[in-house]
LOLOMI-704931 format. One record per atom (N, C-alpha, C): atom name; residue in three letters; residue number from 1; x, y, z. Coordinates in steps of 0.05 Angstrom, whole numbers, plus 5000, padded with zeros to 4 digits. Atoms other than C-alpha are relative to their C-alpha. Layout:
[r CA; Ala; NUM; [X; Y; Z]] ...
end
This chain:
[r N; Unk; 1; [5007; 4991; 4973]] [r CA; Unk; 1; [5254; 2524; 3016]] [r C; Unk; 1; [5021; 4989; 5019]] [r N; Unk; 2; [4975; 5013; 4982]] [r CA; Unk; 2; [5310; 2520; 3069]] [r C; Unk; 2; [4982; 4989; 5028]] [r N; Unk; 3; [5002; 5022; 4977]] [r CA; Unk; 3; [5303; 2466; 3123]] [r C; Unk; 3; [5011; 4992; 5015]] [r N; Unk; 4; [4984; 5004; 4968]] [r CA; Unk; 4; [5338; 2449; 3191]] [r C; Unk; 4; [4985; 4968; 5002]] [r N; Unk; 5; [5006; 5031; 4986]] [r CA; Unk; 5; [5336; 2370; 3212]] [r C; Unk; 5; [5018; 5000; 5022]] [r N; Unk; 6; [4995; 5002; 4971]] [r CA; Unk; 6; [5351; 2358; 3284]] [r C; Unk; 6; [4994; 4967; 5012]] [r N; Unk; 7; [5010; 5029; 5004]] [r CA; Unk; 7; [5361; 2284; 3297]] [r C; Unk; 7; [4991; 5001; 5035]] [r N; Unk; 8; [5009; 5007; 4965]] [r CA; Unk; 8; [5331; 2257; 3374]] [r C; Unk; 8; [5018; 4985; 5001]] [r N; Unk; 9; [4990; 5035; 4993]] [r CA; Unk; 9; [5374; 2215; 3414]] [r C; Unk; 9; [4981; 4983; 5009]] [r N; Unk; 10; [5020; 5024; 4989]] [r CA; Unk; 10; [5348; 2141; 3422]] [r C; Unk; 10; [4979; 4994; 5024]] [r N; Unk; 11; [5007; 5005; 4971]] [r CA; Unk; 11; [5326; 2152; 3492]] [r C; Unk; 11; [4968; 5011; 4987]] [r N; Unk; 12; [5017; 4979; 5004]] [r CA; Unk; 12; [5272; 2206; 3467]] [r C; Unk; 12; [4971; 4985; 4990]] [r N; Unk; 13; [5020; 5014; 5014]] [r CA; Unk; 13; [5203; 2176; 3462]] [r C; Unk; 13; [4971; 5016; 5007]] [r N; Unk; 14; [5027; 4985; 4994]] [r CA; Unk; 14; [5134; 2205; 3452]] [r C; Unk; 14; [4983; 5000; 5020]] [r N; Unk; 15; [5000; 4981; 5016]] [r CA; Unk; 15; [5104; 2246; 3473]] [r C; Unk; 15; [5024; 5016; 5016]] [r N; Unk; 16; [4982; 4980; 4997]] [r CA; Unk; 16; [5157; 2307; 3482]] [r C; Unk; 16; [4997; 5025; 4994]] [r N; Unk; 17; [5003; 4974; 5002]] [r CA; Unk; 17; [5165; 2375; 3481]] [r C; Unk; 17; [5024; 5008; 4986]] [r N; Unk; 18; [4978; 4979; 5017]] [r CA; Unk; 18; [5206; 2422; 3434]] [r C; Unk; 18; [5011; 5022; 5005]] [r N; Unk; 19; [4990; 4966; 4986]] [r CA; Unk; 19; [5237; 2490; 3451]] [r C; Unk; 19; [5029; 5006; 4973]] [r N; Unk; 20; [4987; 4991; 5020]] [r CA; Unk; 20; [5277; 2531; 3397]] [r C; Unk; 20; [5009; 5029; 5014]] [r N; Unk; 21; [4988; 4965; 4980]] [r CA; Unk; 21; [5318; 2589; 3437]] [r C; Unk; 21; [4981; 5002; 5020]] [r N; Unk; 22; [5020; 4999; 4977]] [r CA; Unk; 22; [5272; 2570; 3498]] [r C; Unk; 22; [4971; 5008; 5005]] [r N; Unk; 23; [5033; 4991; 5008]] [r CA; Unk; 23; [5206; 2583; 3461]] [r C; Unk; 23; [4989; 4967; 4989]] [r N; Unk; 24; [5005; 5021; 5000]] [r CA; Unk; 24; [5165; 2523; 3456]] [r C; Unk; 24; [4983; 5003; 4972]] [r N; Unk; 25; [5005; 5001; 5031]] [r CA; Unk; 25; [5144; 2495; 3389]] [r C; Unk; 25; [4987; 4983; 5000]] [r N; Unk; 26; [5022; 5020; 4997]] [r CA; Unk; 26; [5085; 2463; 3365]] [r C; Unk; 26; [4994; 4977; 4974]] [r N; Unk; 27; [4996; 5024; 5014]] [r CA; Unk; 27; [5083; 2396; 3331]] [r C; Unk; 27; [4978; 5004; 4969]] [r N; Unk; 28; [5024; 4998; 5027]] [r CA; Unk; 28; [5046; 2403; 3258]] [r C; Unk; 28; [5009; 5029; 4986]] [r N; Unk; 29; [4991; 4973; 5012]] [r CA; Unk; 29; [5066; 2484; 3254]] [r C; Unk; 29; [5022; 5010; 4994]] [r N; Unk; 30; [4983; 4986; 5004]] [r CA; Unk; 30; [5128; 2492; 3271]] [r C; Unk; 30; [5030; 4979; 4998]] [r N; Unk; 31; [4979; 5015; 5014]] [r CA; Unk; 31; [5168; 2425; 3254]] [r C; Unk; 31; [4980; 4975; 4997]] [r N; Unk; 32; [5019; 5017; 4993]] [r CA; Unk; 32; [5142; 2358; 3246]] [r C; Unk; 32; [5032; 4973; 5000]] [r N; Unk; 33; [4973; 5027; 4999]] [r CA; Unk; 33; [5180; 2278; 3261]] [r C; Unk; 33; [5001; 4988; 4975]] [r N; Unk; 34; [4996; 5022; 5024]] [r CA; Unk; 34; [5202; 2239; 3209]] [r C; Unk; 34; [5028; 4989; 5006]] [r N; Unk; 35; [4985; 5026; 4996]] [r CA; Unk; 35; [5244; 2173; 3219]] [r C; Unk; 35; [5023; 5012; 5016]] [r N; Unk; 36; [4988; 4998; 4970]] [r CA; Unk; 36; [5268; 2197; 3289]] [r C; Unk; 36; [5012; 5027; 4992]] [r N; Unk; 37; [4987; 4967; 5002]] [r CA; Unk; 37; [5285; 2270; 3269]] [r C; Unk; 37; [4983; 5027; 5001]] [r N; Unk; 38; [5016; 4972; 5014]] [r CA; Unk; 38; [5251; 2339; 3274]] [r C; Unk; 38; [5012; 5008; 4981]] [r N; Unk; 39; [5001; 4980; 5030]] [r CA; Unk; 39; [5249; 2376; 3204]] [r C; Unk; 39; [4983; 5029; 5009]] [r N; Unk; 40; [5012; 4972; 5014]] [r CA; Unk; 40; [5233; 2446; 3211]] [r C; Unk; 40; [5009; 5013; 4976]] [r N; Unk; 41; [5008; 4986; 5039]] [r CA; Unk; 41; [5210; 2490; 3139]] [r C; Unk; 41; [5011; 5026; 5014]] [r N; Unk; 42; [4996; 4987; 5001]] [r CA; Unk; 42; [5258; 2535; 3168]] [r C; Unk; 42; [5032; 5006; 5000]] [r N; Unk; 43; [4976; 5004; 4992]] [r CA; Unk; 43; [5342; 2553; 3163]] [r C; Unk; 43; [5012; 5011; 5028]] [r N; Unk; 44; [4989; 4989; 4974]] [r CA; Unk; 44; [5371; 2546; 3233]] [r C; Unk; 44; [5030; 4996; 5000]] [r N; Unk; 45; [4971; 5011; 4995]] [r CA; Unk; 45; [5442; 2543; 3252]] [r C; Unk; 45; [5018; 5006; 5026]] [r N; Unk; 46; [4980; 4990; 4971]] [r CA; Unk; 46; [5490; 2533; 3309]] [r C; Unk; 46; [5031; 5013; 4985]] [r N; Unk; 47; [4973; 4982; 5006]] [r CA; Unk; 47; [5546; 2588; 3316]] [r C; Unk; 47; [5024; 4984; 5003]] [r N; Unk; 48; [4968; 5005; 4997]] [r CA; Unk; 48; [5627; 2563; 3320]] [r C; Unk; 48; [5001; 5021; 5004]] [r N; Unk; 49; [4990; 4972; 5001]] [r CA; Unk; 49; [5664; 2611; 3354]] [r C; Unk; 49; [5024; 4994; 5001]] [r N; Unk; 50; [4974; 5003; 5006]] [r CA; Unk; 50; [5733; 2609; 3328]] [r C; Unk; 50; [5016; 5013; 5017]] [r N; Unk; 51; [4991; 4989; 4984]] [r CA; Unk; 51; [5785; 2625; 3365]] [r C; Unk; 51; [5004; 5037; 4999]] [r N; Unk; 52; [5001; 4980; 5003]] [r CA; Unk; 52; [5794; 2689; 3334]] [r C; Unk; 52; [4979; 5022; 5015]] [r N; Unk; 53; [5024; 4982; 4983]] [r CA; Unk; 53; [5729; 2712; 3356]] [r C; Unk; 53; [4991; 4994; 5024]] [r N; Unk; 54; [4994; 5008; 4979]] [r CA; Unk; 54; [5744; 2686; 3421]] [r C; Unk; 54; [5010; 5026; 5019]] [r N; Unk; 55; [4982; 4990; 5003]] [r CA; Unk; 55; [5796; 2726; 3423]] [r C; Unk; 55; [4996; 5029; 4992]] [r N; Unk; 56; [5006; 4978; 5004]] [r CA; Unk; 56; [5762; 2794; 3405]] [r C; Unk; 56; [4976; 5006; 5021]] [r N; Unk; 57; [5014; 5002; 4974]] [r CA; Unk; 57; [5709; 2775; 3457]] [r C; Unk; 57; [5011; 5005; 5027]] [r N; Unk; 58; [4987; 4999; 4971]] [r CA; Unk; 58; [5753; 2775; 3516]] [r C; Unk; 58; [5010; 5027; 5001]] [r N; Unk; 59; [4985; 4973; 5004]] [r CA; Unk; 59; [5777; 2844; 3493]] [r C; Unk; 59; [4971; 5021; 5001]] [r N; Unk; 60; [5035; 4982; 5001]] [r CA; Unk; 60; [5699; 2869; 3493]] [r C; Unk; 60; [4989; 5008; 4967]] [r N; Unk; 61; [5012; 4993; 5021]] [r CA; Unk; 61; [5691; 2868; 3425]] [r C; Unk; 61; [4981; 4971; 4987]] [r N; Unk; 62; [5012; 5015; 5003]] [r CA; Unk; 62; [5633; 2837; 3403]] [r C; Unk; 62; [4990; 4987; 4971]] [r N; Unk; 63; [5000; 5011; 5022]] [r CA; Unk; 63; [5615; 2789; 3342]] [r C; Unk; 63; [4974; 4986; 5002]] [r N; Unk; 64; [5014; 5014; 4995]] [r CA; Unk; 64; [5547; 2766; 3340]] [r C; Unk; 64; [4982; 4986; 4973]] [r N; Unk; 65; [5012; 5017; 5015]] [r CA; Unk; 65; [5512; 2709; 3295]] [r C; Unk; 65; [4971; 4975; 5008]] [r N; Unk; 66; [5022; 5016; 4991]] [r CA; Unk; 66; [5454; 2669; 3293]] [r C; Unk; 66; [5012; 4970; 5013]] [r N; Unk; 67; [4998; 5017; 4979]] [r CA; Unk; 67; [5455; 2616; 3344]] [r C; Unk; 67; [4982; 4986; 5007]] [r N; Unk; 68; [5029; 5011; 4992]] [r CA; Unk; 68; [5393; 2568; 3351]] [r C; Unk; 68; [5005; 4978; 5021]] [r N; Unk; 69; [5000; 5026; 4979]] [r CA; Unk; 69; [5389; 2521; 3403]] [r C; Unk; 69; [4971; 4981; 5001]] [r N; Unk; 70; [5024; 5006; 5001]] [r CA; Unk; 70; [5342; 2465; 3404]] [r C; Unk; 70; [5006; 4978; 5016]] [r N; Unk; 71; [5004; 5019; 4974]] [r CA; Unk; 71; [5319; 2427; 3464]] [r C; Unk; 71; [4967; 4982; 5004]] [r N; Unk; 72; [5026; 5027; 5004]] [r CA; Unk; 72; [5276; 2365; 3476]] [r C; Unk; 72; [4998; 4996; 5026]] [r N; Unk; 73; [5004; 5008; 4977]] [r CA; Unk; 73; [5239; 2350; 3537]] [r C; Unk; 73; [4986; 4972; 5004]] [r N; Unk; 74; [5012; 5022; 5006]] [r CA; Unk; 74; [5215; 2280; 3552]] [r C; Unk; 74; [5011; 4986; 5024]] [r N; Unk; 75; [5008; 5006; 4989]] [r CA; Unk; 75; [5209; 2234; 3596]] [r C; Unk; 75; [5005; 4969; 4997]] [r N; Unk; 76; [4973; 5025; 4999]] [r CA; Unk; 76; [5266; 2171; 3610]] [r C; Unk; 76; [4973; 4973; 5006]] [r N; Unk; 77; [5009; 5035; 4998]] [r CA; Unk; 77; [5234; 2090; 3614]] [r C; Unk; 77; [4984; 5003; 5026]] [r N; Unk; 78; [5011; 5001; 4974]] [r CA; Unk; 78; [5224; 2099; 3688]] [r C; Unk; 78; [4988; 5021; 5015]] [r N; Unk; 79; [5026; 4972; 4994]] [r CA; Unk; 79; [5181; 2170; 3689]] [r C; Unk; 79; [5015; 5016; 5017]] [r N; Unk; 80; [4994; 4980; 4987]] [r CA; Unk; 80; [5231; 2212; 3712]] [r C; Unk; 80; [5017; 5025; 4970]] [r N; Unk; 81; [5003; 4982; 5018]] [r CA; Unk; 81; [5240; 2281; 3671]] [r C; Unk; 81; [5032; 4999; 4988]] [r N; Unk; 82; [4972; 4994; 5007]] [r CA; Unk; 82; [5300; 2295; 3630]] [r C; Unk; 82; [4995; 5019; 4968]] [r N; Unk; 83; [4990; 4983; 5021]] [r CA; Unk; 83; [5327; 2344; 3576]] [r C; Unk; 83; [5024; 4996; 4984]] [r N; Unk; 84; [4987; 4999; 5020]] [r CA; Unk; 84; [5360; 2342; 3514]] [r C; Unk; 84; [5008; 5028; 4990]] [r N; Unk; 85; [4991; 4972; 5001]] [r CA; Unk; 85; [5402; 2406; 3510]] [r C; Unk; 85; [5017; 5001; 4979]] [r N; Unk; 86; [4979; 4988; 5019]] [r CA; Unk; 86; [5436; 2443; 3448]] [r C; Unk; 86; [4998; 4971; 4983]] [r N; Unk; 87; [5001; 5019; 5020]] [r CA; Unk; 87; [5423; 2385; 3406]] [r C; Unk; 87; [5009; 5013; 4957]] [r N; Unk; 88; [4990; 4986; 5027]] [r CA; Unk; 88; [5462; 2393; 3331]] [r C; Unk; 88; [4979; 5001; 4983]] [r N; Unk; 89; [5027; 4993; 5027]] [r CA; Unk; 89; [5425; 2417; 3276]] [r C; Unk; 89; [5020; 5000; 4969]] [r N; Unk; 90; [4994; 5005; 5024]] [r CA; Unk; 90; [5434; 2395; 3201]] [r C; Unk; 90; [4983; 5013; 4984]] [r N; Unk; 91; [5018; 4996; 5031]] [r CA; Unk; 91; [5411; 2425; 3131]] [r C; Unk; 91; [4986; 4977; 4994]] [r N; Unk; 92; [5009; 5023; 5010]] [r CA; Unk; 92; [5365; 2388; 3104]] [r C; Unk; 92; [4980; 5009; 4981]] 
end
């Protein structure tokens, strides 16, 4: 079964919020923590865009690939809000 691990940075402390392409995700269904990382039971991946396809983009031609983004919302030492944007994603 393919799997996506998404580590948190240190700051990140419970509770928090998840978002996967700006859809929010729910803790138990759609990943769960383990030793400071979400694991979703599903394969995500961030795109590279090589120069090449950089380079065919600026000309209007388009190249499109899966692209996941995953964002953490939470809530810094001293209760003021913050976001964890585009965070990398690993096989796992």
């Amino acid at each position: 079964m393919p799997r996506s691990v998404v580590r948190l940075p240190s700051e990140v402390r419970s509770p928090f919020d998840v978002y996967v392409n700006g859809v929010r995700q729910n803790p138990g269904d759609d990943y769960q923590v383990r030793d400071g990382a979400l694991v979703f039971q599903r394969a995500m991946k961030k795109d590279r865009i090589s120069g090449w396809r950089w380079f065919l983009g600026a000309w209007g031609v388009g190249t499109y690939r899966q692209n996941d983004s995953v964002d953490v919302r939470y809530e810094r030492p001293d209760g003021t809000p913050a976001v964890a944007e585009g965070l990398a994603i690993e096989e796992g």
